[in-house]
C-alpha positions in Angstrom: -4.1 4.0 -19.5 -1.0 4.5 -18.1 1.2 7.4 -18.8 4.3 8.6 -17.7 4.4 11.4 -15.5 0.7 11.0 -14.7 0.0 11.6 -10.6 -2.1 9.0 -9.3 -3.8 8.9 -5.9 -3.0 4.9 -4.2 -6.4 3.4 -3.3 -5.3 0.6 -0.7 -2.3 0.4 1.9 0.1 -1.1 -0.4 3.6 -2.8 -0.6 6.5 -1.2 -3.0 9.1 -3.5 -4.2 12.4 -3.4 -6.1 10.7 -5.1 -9.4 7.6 -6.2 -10.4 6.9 -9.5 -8.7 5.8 -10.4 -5.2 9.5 -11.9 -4.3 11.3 -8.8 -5.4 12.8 -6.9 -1.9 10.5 -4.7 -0.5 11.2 -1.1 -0.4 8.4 0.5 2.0 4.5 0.5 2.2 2.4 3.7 0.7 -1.1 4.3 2.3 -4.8 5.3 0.4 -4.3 9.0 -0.7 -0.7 8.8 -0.8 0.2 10.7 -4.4 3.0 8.9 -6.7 3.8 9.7 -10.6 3.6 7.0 -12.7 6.8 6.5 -14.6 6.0 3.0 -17.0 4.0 -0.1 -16.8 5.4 -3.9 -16.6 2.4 -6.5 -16.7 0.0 -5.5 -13.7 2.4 -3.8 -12.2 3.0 0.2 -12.5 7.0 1.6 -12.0 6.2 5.0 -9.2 8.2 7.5 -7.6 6.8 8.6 -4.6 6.6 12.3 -3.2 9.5 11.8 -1.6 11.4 10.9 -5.1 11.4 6.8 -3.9 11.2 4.8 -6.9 9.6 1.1 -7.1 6.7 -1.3 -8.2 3.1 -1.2 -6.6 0.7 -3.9 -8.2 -1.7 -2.0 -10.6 -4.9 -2.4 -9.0 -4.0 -0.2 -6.0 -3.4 2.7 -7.8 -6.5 2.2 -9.8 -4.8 1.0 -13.0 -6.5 -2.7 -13.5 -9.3 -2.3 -15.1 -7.1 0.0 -18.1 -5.0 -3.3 -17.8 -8.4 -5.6 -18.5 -9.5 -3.5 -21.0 -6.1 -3.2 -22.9 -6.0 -0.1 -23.1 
């Protein structure tokens, strides 16, 4: 389950984009072990804030958050 403030470790090199969809502009890429806090969820994708206080979208799954999607929790 997602909750806000929670720190999360990302699992796969992964995009970060200005909303959650594929087309939205993207803001910068985040590598496995990089640490963002979760701030909300939107579908299967999570809102972050990086270390570095950058905000955006990262699909779920790469931060480990798709199977609390699948399960509905």
């Amino acid at each position: 389950m997602v909750v806000a403030g929670e720190v999360k470790s990302v699992l796969v090199r992964t995009e970060v984009f200005s909303a959650p969809n594929y087309e939205a502009r993207p803001l910068g890429t985040l590598e496995p072990g990089d640490r963002v806090s979760v701030e909300g969820r939107a579908g299967q994708w999570v809102r972050i804030r990086s270390r570095k206080g950058r905000a955006g979208y990262v699909f779920a799954q790469d931060i480990g958050e798709l199977e609390d999607f699948r399960s509905g929790r």
